[in-house]
C-alpha positions in Angstrom: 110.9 76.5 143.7 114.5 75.6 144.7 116.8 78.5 145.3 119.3 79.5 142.8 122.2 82.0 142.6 123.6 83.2 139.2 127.1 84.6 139.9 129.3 87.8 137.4 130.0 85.3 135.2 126.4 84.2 134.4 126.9 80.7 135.8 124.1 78.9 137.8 124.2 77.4 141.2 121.4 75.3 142.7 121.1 75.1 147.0 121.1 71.8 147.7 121.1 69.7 151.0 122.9 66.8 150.8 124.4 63.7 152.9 128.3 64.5 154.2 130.8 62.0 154.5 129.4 60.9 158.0 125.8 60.9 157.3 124.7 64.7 158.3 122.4 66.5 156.1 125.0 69.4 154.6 123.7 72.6 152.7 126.1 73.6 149.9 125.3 75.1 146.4 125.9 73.0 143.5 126.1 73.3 139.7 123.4 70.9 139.1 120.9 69.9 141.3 121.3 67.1 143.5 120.1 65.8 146.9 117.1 67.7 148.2 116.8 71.3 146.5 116.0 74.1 149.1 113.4 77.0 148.4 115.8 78.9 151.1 119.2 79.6 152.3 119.0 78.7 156.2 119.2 81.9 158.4 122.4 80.9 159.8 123.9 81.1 156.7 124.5 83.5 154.0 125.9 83.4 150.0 129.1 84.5 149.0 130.9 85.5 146.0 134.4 85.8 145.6 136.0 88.4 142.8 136.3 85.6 140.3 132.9 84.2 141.1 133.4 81.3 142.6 130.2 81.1 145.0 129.7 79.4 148.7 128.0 79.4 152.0 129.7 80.8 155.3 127.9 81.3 158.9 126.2 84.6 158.7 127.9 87.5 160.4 131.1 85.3 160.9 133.8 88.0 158.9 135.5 89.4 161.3 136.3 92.6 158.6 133.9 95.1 158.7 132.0 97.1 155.6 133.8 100.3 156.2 137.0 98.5 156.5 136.7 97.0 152.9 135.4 100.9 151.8 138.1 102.1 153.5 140.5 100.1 150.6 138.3 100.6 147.5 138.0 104.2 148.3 142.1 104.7 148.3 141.9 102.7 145.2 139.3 104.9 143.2 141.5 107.7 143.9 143.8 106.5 141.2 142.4 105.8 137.5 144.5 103.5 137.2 143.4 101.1 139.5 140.3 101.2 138.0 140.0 97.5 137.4 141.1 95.9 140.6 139.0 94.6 142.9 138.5 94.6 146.9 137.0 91.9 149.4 137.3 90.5 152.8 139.0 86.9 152.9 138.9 85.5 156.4 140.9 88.0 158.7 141.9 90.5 155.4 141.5 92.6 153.1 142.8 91.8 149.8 143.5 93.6 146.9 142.9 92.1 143.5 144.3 92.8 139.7 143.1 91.7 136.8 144.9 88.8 135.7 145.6 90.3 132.2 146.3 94.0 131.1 142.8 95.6 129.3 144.9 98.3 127.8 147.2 95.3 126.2 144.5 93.6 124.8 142.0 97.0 123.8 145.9 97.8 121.5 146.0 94.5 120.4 142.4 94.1 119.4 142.2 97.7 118.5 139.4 98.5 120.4 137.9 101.0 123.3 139.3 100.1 126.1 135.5 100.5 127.6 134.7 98.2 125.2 137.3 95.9 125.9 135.7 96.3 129.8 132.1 95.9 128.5 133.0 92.9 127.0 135.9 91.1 129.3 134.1 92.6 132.7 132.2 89.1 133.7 134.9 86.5 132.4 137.5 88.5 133.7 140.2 86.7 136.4 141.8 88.8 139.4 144.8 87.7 141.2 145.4 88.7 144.5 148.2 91.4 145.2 148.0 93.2 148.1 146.6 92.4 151.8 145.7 94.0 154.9 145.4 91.2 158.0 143.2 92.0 160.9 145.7 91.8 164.2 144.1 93.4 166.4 140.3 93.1 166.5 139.6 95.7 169.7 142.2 98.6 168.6 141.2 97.9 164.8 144.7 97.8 163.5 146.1 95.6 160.2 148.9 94.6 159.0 150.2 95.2 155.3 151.5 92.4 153.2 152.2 92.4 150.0 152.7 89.1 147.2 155.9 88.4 146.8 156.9 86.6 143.0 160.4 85.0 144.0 160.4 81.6 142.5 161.6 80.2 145.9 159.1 82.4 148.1 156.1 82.8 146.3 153.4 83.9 149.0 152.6 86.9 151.4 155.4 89.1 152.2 155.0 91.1 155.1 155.9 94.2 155.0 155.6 95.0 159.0 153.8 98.1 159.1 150.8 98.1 161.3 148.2 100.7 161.9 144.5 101.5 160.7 143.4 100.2 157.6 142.4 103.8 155.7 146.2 105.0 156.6 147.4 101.9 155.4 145.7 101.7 152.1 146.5 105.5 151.5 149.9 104.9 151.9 150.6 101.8 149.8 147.8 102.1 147.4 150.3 104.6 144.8 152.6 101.4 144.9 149.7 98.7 144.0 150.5 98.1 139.9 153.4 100.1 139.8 157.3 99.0 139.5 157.5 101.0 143.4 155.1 97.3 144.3 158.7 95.4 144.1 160.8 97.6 146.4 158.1 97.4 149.3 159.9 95.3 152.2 
């Protein structure tokens, strides 16, 4: 039996080996199956899921962010209520910070519903944008860097904001700011 994935949002992917561009047999997950289905994801290997649920293979082990760094983040975001929604994960050499790419409250008032049933119901086909970010710049001493997104028409992109230390202090100290009008004034 081929192996399958089912990601949040309750879409199928099938593991697949197929022929690349030069001729090389290439593992990759597909929608549908094609190729040669595999009963197995290579050892080398391991699934991945971003916050949005878009799924892929990367070499096993190869994140360079460790477990308790990404904690480290969601645990100075559970601390505020607020944040309840957002979303943490490593990307490459950071840790980013996700919101949800429309306001529950908004739409629970609009719809006048729960907002826990507004979550119940949104939670899988829900969209997060990335807001915040803490790069890995030193991988001995452990210490980050915090950048934040910057919504300038003529610099949309990362905005570093040239602090650098560990990653709990960091998220502790700019965490308050994440969703709040304070988010702007960081430089």
């Amino acid at each position: 039996m081929p192996f399958t994935y089912t990601n949040r949002k309750g879409r199928t992917y099938h593991l697949c080996e197929v022929a690349a561009a030069s001729g090389k047999p290439r593992v990759v997950f597909a929608t549908a199956p094609r190729g040669r289905g595999l009963e197995d994801v290579p050892p080398e290997l391991e699934v991945v899921e971003s916050v949005n649920g878009q799924v892929w293979l990367r070499k096993a082990g190869s994140s360079p962010i460790l477990p308790a760094e990404v904690e480290a983040v969601r645990l100075a975001l559970t601390r505020r209520p607020r944040l309840r929604d957002y979303r943490v994960e490593a990307v490459k050499k950071a840790v980013v910070i996700y919101e949800p790419g429309g306001s529950l409250s908004e739409v629970a008032e609009h719809f006048r519903m729960d907002i826990l049933e507004v979550r119940r119901r949104m939670g899988s086909s829900m969209s997060y944008l990335p807001v915040f970010r803490f790069v890995l710049k030193d991988a001995e001493a452990r210490t980050f860097q915090a950048e934040r997104m910057c919504y300038r028409g003529s610099i949309d992109g990362w905005l570093s904001l040239h602090r650098w230390g560990k990653i709990a202090d960091l998220a502790a100290k700019y965490a308050p700011h994440v969703g709040e009008e304070s988010f702007f004034e960081l430089v």
